[in-house]
N, C-alpha and C positions, 0 to 999 in steps of 0.2 A: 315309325312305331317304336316306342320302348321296350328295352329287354325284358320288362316284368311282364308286356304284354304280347313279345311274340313267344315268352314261354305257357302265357294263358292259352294262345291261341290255338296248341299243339295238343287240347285236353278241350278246350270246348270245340263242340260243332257247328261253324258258322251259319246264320241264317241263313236258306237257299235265296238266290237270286229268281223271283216271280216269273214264271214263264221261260226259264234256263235250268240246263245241268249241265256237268259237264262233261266234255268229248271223253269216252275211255277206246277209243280206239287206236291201238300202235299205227303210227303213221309213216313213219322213219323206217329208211332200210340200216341193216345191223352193218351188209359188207356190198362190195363193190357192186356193181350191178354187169358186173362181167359173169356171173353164174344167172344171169337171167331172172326175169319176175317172178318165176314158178318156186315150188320146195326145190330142194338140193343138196345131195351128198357135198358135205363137208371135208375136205383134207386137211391135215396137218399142213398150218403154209410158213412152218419154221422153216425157213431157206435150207438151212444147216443139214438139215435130218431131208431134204427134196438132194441137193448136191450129193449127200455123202450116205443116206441112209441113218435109219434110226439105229443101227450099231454105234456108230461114232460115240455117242452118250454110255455107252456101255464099256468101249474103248477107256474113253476119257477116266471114268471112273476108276480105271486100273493104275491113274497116275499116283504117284505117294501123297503128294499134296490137294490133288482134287479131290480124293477120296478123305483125307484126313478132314479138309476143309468143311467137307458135307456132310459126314457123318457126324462131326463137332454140334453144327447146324441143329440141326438133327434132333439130335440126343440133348440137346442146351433147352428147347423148347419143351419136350415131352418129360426134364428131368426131375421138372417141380411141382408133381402130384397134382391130386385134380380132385374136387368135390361138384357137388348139387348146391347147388346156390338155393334154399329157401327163404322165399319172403317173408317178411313180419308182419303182421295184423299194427294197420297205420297208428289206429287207437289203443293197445296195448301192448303193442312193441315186442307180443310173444311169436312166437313162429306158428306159420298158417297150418291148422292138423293134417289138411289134404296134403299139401304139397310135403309136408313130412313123408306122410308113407309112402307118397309116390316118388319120393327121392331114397328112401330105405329099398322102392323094388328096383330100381334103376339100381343101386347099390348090387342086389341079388342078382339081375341080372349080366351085369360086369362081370363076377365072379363068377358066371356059371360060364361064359365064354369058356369055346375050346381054345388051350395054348395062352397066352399073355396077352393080356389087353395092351401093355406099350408096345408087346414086338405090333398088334394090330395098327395101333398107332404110328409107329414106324413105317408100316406099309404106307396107310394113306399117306405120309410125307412121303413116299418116294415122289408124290408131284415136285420137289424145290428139283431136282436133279430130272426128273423126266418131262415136267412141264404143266401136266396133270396126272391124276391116277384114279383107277375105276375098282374101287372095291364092292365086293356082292355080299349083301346079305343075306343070311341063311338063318332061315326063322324054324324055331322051334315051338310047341306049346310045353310050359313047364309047370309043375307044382308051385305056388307060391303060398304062404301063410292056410295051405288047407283047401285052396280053391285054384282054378286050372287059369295062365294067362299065355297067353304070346311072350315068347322070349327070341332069344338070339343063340344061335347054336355058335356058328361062327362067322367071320367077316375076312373074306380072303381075296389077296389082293389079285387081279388080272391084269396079265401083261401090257403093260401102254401101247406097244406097238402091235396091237391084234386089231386096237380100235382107229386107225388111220384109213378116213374114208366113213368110218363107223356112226358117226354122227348128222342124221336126216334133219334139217332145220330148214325155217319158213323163211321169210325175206326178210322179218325183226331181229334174227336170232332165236328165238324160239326150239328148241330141242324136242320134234315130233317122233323121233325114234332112234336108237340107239343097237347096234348089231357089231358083233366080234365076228372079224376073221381068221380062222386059224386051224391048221392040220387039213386046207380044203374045204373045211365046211363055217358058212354061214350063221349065226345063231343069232338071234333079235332077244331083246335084253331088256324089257320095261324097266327105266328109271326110277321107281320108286323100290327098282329090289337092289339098285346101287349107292355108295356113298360116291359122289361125283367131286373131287375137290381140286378145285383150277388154283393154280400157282401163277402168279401177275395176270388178274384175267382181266385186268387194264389194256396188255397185250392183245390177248384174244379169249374171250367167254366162255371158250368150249376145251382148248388145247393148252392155253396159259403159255406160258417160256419157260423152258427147263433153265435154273441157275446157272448150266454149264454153256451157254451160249453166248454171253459175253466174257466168258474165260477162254472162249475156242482158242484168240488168236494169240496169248498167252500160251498155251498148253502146246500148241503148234508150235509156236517158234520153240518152246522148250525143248520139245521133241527132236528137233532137228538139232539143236544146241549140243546135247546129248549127242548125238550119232555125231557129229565134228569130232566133237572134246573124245570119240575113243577114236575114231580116225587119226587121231591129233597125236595119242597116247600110241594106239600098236604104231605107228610110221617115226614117232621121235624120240619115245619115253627111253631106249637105249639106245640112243643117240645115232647120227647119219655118219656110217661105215661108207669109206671112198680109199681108192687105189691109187699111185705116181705109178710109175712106169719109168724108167730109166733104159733105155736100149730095147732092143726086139727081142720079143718072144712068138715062140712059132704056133704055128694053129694051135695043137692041143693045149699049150698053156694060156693061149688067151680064152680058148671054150670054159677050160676049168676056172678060171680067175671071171668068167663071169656069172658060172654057177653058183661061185661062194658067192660073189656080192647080193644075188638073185635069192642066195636060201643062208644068207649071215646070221639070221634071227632064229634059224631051227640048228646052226652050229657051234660048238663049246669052244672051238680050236680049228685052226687053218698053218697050212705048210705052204707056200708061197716062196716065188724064182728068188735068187739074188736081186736080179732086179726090177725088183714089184717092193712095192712099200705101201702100208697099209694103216690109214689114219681115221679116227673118229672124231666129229665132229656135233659136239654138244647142245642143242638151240636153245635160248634163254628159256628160261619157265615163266610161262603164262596164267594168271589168274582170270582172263577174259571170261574163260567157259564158265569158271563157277560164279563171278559175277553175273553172267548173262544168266544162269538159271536161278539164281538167286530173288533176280530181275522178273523171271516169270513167275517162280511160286507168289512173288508179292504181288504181282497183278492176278493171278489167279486167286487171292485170298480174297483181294479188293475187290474182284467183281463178283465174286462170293456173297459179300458182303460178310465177311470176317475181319475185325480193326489187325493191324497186323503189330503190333505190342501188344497182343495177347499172348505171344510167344509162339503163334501156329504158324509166320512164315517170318521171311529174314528180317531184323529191325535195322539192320544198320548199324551207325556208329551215335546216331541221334534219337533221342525218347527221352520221357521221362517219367516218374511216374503218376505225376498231374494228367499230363496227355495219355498216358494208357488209361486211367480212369474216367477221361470224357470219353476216350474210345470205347470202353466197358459200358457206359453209359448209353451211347450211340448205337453198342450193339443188342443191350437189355431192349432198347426200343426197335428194332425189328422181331425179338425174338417175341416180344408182345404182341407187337402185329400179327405176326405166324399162330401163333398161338390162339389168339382173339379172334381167327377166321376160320381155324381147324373146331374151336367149340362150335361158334355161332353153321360151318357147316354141320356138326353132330346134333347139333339140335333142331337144325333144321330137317334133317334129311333120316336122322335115324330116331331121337329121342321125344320127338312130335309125335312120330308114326308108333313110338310104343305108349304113349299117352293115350293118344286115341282111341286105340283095338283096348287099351287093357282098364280106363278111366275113362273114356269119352268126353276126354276135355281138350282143349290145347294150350291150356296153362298149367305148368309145370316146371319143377324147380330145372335153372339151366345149367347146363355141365359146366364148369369153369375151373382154368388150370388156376394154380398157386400163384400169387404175383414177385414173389420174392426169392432168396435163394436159402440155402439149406444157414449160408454162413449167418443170413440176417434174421432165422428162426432161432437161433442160437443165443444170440445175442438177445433180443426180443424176448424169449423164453428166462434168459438170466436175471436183464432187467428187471421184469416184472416178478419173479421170485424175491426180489429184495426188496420192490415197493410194497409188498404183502405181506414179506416179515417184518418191515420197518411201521407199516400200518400206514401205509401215503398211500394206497388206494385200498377199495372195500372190495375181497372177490366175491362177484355173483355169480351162478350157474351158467349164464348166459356168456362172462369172459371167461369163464373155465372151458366152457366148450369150443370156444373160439382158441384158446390158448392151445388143448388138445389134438386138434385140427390140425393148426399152423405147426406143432413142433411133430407132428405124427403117431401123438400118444396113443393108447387106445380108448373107447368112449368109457367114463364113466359107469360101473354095474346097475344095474338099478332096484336098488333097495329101498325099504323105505326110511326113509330119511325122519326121525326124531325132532320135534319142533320143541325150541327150547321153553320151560316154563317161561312165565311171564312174572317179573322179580316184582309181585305186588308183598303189598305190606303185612308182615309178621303178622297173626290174630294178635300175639298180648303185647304188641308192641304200639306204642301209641302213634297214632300220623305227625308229622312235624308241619307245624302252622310258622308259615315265614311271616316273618316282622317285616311288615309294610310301610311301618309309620314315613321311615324316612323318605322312600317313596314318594309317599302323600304329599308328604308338607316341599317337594320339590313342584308339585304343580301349584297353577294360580289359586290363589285364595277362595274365591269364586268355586272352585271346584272341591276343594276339600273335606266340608264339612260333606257334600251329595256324594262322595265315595265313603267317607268312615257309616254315614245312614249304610248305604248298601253294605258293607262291611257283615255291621253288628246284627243286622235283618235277614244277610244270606250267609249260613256258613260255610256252603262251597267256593264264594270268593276269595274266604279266608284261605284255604289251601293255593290258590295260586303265586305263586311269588314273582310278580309284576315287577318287582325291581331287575328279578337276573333275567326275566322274560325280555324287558325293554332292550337289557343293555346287548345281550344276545344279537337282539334282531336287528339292532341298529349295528351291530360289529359285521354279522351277514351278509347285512341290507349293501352298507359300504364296499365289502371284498368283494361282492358279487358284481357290484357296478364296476369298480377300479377293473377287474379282471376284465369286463369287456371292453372296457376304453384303454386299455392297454393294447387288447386284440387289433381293436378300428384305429386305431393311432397306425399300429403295422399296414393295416388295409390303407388308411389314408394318402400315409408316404406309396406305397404301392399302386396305386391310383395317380397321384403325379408323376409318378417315374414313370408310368404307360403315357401318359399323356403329354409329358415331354417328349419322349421317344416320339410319340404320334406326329406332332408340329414339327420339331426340329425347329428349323429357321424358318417356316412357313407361318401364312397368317389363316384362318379357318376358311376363307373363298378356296384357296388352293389345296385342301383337303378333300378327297371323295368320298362320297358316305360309305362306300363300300369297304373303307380304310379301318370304318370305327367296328367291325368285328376282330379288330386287332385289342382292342380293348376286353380284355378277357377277366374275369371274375377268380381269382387266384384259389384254386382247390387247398393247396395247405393251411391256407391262413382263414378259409370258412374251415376244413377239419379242427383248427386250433379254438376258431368260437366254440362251437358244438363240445367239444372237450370242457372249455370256460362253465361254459352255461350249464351242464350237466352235472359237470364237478362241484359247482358252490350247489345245485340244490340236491344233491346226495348228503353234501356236508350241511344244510338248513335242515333236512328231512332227518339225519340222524343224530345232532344235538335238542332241536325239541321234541324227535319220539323221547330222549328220556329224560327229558324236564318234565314232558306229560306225565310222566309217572310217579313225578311226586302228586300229581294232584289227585290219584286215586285212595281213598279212605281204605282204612282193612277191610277183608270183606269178609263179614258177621255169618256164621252158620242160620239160614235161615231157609225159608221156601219161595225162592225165586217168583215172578210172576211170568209165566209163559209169553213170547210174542211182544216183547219191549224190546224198544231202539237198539239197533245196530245201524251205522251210517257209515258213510266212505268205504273206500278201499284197504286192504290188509297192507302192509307195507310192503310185500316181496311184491306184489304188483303195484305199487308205487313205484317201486327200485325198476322193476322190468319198461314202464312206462317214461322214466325222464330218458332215455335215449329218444325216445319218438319226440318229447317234448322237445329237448334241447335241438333238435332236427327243424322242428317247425321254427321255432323262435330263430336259429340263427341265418338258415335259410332266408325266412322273409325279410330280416335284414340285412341281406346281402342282398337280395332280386330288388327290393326297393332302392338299396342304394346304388346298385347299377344301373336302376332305372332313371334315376336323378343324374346320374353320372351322362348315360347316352340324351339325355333332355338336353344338358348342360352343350353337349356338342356339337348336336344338332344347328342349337341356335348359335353357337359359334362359327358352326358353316354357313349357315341362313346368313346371319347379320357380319362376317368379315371380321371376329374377334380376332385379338391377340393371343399369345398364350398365357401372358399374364392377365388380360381382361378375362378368357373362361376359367383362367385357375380360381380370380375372387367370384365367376358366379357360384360357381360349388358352395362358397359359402353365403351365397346369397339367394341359393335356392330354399324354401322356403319349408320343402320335404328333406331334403338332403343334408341339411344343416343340424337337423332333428336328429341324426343316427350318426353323421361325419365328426368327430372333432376336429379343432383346428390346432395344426400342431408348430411351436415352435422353434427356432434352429436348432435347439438341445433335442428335435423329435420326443417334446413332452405337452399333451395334454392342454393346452390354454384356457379351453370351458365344457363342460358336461353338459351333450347333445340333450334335450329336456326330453327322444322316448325310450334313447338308453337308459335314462333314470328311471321311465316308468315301470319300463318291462324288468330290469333290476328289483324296484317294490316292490311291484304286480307281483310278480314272480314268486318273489323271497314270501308275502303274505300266505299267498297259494300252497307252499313248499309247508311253511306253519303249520297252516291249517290240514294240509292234508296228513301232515305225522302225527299231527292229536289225533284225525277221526281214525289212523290206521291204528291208534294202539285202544281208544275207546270203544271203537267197533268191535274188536277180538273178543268168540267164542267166551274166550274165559270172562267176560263184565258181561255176558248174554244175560238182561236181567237183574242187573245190579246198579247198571247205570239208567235212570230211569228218564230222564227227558236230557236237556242240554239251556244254558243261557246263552243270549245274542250280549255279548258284551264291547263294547267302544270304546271303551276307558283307556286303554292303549292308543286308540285312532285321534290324531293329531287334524288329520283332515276331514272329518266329518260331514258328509253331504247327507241331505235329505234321507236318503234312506235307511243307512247306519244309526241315522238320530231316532227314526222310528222305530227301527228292529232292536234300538240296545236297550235292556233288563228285559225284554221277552222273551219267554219261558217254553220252550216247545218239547215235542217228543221227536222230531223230524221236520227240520228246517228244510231241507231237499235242495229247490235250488236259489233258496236265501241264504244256504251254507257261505261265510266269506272268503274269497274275497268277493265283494260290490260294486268296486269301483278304482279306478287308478289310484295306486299307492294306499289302498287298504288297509290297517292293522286292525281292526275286529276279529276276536276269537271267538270261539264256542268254548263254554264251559259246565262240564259234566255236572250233573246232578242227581246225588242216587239216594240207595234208598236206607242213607242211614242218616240223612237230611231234614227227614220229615216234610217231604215237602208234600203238599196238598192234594197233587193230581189234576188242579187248575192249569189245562195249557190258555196262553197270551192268545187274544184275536190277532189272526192271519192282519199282516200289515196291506197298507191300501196300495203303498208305492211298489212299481217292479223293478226289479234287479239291475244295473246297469249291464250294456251289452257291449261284445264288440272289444272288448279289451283283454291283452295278454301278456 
């Protein structure tokens, strides 16, 4: 099956099989079948904490470096702020209303917590060092916006080791009850009043592994390393005192002579026979001990999983700072994981359960930490400060608030916002009518004389200026194509370096299909299309909204007619909508191109290709070829895929068309602009149906609006009511719209 179809398959619901369903019965035992077939108390079966007792971990933690190491942990995960993730409405690209308020009460909620919502969050991490941890919730009913809901008074952590033994499970694993021991008394504890969160529940599902279990034997030997190194110290640091003897000495001064040698280290001065002599004897110094412990902080950081050229345990005499940065890198990616399992449990376990009682939904925006750090908000916040003042991007409300977010600003007040006039034409200032001739006489002969007739017949043609309209569209039409065959050029080469990689020295027989999910769809370089594609029709959309507005006449003080054409979208929903657009377009050319890609491989495997025979089917797949370019050893471009050109036209047309109707639809032409013309004159490829709709005169084209058809340029052109025009609209055309293109 292809990629584009087992991501189809994960959204449709397959037909049932006639006379089958399927098993949903757990079948599988979770643990040994040494607690028998029945339910059954569950123990902690960490060896560690059976041997030594669950103090040991609490021990541990009193080392400098296990504790340094964990708390780092820790505090690195929870230190990158956290919001509500709300969705966007797919067709308008604006944020969904519900899940707005219900990410504002989740908001209210947080802050009404007793004490600090991270020290809470600290608590649940105590699982990385204890294994898991059992925090309770304590529900409150609270005022919210004037009306009474469910809240959270507070979330307080419970001792891990109250609950050893605590956990009653079926033969699947299954979790039927849950009871603390502690002070002598028993207490049963419904799971749905706890945040339950297992730390490697790879390990085990219920108990997880406390981090400090593969530092035991680390921490251990440190330990003992330590108690040598002062034994080492009080017996030789001032040096081994020893005696000669030279002739006899009688009882009493051999008893005193061994007193002092017995208590040398608690004396300043000794008096001693003639013949007694009394010498010290130095032992070299040794670095062993602190090497040895130097030796365990580093294994203790390592089974931490802290890189240790972070500076938190000994580096050595070797590092660099390449390698501390993959290390940094290595370690962002656990702290992601921790993170990504600490939400997805808050959401499961606590912010579900206040959806429910307080919205009776279970869609709801999800809690999500920050993915970045405070330095790369910084910089990101810089940046984009000087793309705005320099004018290389347009701020919308939608990156302001994302901007805001990400650097921890506070939201925006909310006022009302002032909508600027609309810079139509002075009353005593006349309209400026562009000189078209030369234009004209640049198309075939054949054509000229039937555009100057339309000319001098309609005077609203005369206001368009079709010479800087062409040459616009066609400067767009091109940056917009080049920008994505720049992008697929990167995807290209990106695509044969996996696929080299994949072969190696191998022919496709010795490839197993399970190899080709190695074959991965590169997230950077789809974010860089989606940027492409978004980018050129914000800049289509805001060079002809104001070409459009040479084509509107002054408007005469007069008495409007109530209830005449307004069409299209306003342009701030235009602007809010090419995100969504740019999403779908680059998307579906990337799921199709990987779909051609895993095609391509398949039959590589099937039929025993080489690597060179499946590299030229890529460009001999028939879909693939259509979206891929082919690139040569300079990594440039050799031919323009024919539906990256379309969707580039298509596109650019669309982007056209939709900034004339946003600025001729506006409130202020309510009534002044009175129907609109279907005009071709621009459209070099003219099919069927563009040929019937051009010089038809309508009030609302709907959805004969253009674009029609691939690579499109027919415009709408305004016609009001200082035109004189008749109030005769055009008979509806017989042809329908082409479908299916984007």
């Amino acid at each position: 099956m292809g990629w584009v179809a087992d991501k189809i398959s994960q959204f449709i619901k397959p037909k049932p099989i006639e006379g089958k369903s399927p098993d949903t019965a757990e079948i599988g035992y979770a643990d040994s079948i040494l607690y028998g077939s029945n339910d059954f108390i569950k123990f902690n079966p960490d060896a560690l904490i059976i041997s030594k007792g669950y103090k040991v971990y609490r021990y541990m933690m009193l080392d400098d470096q296990v504790k340094a190491v964990t708390e780092f942990k820790r505090a690195a995960v929870i230190s990158r702020g956290y919001y509500f993730d709300v969705e966007s409405d797919p067709d308008t690209g604006e944020p969904i209303e519900e899940q707005e308020e219900i990410g504002r009460f989740f908001d209210f909620v947080v802050d009404k917590i007793k004490g600090s919502f991270t020290d809470k969050l600290l608590g649940i991490l105590s699982a990385l060092p204890s294994g898991f941890s059992i925090t309770e919730k304590v529900y409150q009913p609270i005022e919210y916006d004037g009306k009474s809901y469910w809240g959270i008074k507070d979330l307080k952590l419970r001792p891990f080791e109250t609950f050893n033994g605590g956990f009653t499970v079926d033969n699947h694993g299954n979790i039927l009850k849950l009871e603390q021991v502690a002070c002598g008394n028993t207490n049963t504890i419904p799971m749905e009043k706890v945040v339950h969160f297992v730390h490697q529940p790879d390990i085990d599902p219920h108990y997880g592994e406390s981090d400090l279990r593969a530092a035991y034997r680390a921490w251990w030997s440190k330990d003992i390393a330590i108690k040598f190194q002062n034994i080492h110290l009080e017996r030789h640091a001032g040096g081994f005192i020893h005696a000669t003897v030279k002739g006899n000495l009688n009882p009493t001064q051999t008893t005193n002579l061994e007193n002092l040698l017995k208590n040398v280290s608690a004396r300043t001065g000794a008096m001693v026979p003639e013949a007694v002599t009394l010498g010290q004897f130095n032992p070299m110094r040794t670095d062993a001990y602190d090497r040895a412990i130097s030796q365990h902080d580093k294994s203790i950081a390592k089974s931490i999983l802290v890189p240790n050229l972070l500076g938190l345990s000994e580096q050595g005499n070797t590092g660099s700072y390449s390698q501390s940065q993959t290390q940094l890198t290595a370690f962002f990616w656990i702290l992601d994981m921790i993170a990504n399992r600490l939400a997805e449990t808050l959401n499961e376990q606590l912010f579900l359960q206040l959806s429910l009682w307080n919205f009776g939904t279970d869609v709801f925006p999800r809690f999500t930490f920050e993915p970045i750090s405070e330095s790369q908000k910084e910089v990101i916040a810089k940046v984009w400060s000087e793309m705005v003042s320099k004018g290389s991007v347009t701020k919308s409300d939608s990156d302001e608030d994302w901007l805001r977010r990400l650097i921890g600003a506070p939201e925006k007040s909310e006022v009302e916002e002032i909508e600027p006039e609309l810079p139509v034409q002075p009353v005593d200032e006349p309209i400026e009518i562009p000189d078209n001739e030369d234009w004209v006489e640049s198309k075939p002969e054949e054509q000229q004389e039937l555009i100057r007739k339309e000319f001098s017949e309609k005077p609203w043609l005369k206001r368009v200026n079709f010479a800087r309209l062409e040459k616009a569209w066609n400067k767009k039409d091109s940056d917009f194509l080049n920008g994505m065959i720049e992008t697929m050029v990167e995807l290209s080469q990106n695509i044969q370096n996996q696929i080299k990689k994949l072969f190696g020295v191998r022919s496709g027989a010795n490839i197993n299909l399970t190899e080709l999910k190695n074959i991965i769809p590169p997230k950077a370089i789809n974010g860089r299309l989606r940027k492409t594609i978004k980018d050129s029709l914000q800049d289509i959309t805001d060079i002809n909204y104001k070409m459009a507005m040479k084509e509107v006449p002054k408007q005469k003080k007069r008495n409007f007619r109530v209830g005449d054409p307004r069409i299209g979208m306003d342009k701030t929903k235009i602007e809010k909508s090419l995100s969504s657009k740019a999403l779908k377009i680059a998307d579906t050319i990337f799921y199709r191109t990987f779909d051609g890609v895993q095609r391509a491989l398949e039959n590589a495997i099937k039929y025993d290709k080489t690597l060179k025979q499946t590299m030229d089917s890529l460009w001999n797949d028939t879909d693939l070829s259509t979206y891929l370019p082919q690139v040569d050893a300079a990594g440039r471009a050799v031919n323009i895929p024919a539906r990256l050109e379309n969707i580039a036209r298509t596109n650019t047309a669309s982007a056209v068309n939709d900034a004339r109707q946003a600025l001729f639809g506006n409130d202020e032409f309510k009534g002044f602009i009175t129907a609109y013309e279907y005009s071709a004159i621009l459209d070099d490829r003219v099919t069927p149906i563009c040929e019937e709709l051009h010089g038809k005169i309508m009030k609302d084209f709907s959805n004969y609006t253009p674009p029609n058809h691939f690579q499109c340029r027919s415009i709408l052109i305004p016609v009001t009511v200082v035109d004189d025009w008749d109030g005769k609209e055009s008979s509806k055309p017989r042809l329908e719209p082409n479908k299916g293109f984007f």
